[in-house]
N, C-alpha and C positions, 0 to 999 in steps of 0.2 A: 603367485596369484595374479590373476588380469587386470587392468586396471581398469575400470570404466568409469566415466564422470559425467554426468547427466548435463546437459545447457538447456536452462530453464526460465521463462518469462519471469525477471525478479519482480519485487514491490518495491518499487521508488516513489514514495508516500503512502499514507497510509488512508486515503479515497484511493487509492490505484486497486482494480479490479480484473484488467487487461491489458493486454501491448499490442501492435501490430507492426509488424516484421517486416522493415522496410528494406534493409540491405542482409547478405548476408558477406562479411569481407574475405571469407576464406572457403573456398569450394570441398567438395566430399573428396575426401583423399588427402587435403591439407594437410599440412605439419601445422601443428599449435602450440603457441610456448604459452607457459600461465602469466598471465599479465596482460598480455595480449588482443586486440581489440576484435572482435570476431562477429557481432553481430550487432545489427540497427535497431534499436525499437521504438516505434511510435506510442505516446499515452494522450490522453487529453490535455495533457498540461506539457509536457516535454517533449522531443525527442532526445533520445540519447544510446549509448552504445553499451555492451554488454563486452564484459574482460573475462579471460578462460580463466579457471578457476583452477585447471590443471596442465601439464603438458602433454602432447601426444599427438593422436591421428584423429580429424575430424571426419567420423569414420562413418557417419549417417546422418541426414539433414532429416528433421521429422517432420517441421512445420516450414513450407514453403515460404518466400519474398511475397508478401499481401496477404499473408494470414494473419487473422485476430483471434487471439487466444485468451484465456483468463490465466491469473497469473498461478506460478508453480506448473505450468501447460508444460507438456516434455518438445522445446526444441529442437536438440540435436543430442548427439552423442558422440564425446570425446574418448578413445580408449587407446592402449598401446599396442601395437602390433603381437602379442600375444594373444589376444582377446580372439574369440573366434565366432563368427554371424551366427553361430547358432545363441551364444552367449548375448550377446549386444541385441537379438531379434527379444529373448526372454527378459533381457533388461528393460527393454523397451514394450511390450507386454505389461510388466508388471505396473509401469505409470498407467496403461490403459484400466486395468484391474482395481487400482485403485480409482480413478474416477467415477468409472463406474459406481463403487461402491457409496460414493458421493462422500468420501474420504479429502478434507481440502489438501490443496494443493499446499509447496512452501508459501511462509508469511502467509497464514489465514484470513483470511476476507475479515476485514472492519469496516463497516460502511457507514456514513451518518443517518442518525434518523429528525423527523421535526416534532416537537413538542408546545404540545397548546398553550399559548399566552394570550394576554389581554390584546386583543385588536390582529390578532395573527398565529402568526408561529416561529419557534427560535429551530435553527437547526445545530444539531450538535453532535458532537461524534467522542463516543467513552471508546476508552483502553486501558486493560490491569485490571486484575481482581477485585470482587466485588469486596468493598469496605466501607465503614461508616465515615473514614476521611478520606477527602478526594483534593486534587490539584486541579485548579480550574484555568485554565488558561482564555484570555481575551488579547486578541490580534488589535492592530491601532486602525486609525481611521480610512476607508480606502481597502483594505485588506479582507482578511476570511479565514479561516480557522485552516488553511494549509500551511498559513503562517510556521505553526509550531510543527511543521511533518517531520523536520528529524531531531526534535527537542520532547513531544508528544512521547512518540516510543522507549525511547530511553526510562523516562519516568514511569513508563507501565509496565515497565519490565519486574516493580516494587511497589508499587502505588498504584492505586485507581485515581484513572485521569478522565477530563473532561475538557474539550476545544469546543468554543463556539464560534459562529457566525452573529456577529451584533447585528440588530435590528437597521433594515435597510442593506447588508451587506451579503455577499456569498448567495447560499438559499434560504433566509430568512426573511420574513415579512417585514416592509417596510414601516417605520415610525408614524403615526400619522398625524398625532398629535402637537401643539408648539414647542411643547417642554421636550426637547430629546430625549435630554440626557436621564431625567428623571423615569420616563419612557423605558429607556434601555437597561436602566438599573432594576426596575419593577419586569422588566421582562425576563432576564437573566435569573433573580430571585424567583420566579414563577416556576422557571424551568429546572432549577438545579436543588432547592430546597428538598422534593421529595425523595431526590435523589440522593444525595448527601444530610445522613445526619450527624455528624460528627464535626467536626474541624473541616473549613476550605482553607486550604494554603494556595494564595493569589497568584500567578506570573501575568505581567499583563504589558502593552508595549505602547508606547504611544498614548491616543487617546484611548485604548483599555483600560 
């Protein structure tokens, strides 16, 4: 059987919605080992590189050096010389089929949304099944709920989670009031109450 391996815009974090493809380090016809560092991608927060997943021939480039894709987008295609174009053209096909169908990509889109509080809005971003208890995370002073991006998913792989932006911080409505902190507490509670009725279990950093 042929082998074919897709290279696909990953999610590194979990606002990550797109990448654009700044290098690519191994041209069509490459030899590629898995490990391997084969491709550039741009996010709004990083840049960073993409490691092959498999070993073989980098046997088709899908998305050009200055393309912006959404993530799970079909990059390239890694296969072993067994593999034949007609094979690799339907491999490649079938990610188009799925879009289309508005089927997501790998790692599904989680975006944050904002929620009405007193004098503004908190922005916050849920992951994991809906439950009556949730894990709430608050990032420390200066920071924003990317804080938790690779500590966030872990936990909603079992639990419904919940990262905020505190007031003044990320995309959340600034404090406007003297008392901050009293401020930030009543807006936090505004926002996550009717969300969670059960148990919040805290993680929180700094001044969170």
């Amino acid at each position: 059987m042929s082998l074919i391996e897709a290279v696909t815009i990953p999610k590194w974090g979990m606002t990550m919605t797109e990448g654009k493809i700044t290098q690519w380090m191994i041209g069509e016809g490459g030899s590629v080992a898995r490990g391997q560092e084969i491709l550039e991608i741009e996010t709004t927060k990083v840049t960073n590189v993409l490691e092959a997943a498999a070993s073989g021939t980098l046997r088709q480039i899908v998305l050009a050096e200055g393309t912006t894709a959404p993530v799970g987008a079909l990059a390239g295609v890694i296969a072993d010389e067994s593999a034949t174009q007609e094979e690799i053209d339907a491999f490649i096909q079938s990610y188009a089929d799925r879009i289309g169908s508005g089927e997501e990509g790998e790692g599904g889109l989680s975006l944050p949304r904002k929620v009405a509080v007193p004098g503004g809005s908190l922005n916050l971003l849920e992951a994991g099944e809906p439950s009556d208890d949730i894990v709430l995370f608050l990032h420390g002073f200066g920071g924003d709920l990317t804080t938790w991006l690779f500590n966030q998913p872990v936990l909603a792989e079992t639990m419904r989670t919940i990262a905020v932006d505190l007031p003044g911080h990320g995309d959340s409505s600034p404090a406007a009031g003297s008392n901050v902190v009293d401020e930030i507490a009543v807006a936090i509670q505004e926002a996550v109450t009717p969300i969670a009725s059960g148990k919040i279990h805290l993680v929180a950093h700094s001044f969170g």
